[in-house]
C-alpha positions as a printed NumPy array, in Angstrom:
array([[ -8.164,  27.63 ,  29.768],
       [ -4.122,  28.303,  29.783],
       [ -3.699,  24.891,  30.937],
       [ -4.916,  22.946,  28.334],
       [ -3.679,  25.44 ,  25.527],
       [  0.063,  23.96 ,  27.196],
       [ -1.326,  20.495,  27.655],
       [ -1.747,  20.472,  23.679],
       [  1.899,  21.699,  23.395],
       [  3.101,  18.922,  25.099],
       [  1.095,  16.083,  23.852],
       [  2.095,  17.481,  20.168],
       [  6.135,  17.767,  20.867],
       [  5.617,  14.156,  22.796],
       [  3.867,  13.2  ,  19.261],
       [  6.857,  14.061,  17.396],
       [  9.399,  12.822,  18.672],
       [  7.994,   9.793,  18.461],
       [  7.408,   9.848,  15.257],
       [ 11.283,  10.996,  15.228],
       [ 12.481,   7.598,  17.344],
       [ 10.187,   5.93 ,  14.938],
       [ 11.872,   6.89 ,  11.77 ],
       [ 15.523,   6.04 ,  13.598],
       [ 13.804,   2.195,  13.967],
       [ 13.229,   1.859,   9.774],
       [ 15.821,  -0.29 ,   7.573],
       [ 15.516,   0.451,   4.132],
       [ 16.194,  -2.31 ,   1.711],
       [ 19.356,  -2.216,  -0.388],
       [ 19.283,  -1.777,  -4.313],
       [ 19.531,  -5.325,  -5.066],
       [ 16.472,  -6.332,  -2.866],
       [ 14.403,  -2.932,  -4.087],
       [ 15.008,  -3.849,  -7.701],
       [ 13.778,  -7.623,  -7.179],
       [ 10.774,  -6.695,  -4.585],
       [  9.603,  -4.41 ,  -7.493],
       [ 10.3  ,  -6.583, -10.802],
       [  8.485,  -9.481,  -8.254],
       [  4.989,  -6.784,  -7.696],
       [  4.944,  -5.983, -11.388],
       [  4.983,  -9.356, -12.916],
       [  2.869, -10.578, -10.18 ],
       [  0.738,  -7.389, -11.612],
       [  0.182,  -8.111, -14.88 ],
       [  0.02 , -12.068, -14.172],
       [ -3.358, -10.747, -12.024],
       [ -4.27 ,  -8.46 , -14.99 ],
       [ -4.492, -11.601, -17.78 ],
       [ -6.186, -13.871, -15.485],
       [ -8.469, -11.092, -14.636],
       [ -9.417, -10.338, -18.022],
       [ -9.491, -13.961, -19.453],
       [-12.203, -14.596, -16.713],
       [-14.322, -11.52 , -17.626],
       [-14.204, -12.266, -21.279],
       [-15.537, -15.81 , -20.441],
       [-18.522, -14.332, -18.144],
       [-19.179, -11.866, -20.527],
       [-19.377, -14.584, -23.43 ],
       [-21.468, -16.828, -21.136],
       [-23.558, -13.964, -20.069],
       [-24.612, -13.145, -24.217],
       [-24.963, -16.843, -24.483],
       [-27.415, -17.255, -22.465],
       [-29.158, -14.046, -22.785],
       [-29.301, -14.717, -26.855]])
């Protein structure tokens, strides 16, 4: 029972630190790229949004149509 209460001890430090050598591996992107990347997923966004809404408002017109 005392040996796996230190087993646990180990395999959580072991965890960590790799999820510390991890973290050392990640390049953030600089300003220029972060401000593009995110002007790029909000048009992108709201491009999705119209056609998303044009096509319901067409079903739901065809749908009354032929349920009138």
């Amino acid at each position: 029972m005392g040996d796996s209460a230190n087993k646990d001890k180990t395999t959580k430090t072991s965890f960590f630190k790799g999820v510390q050598s991890e973290f050392k591996k990640i390049t953030w992107p600089d300003k220029n790229s972060l401000v593009k990347q995110s002007i790029a997923v909000v048009a992108i966004s709201i491009v999705l949004g119209l056609i998303i809404t044009l096509l319901d408002t067409l079903l739901q017109y065809g749908v009354n149509f032929l349920t009138m």
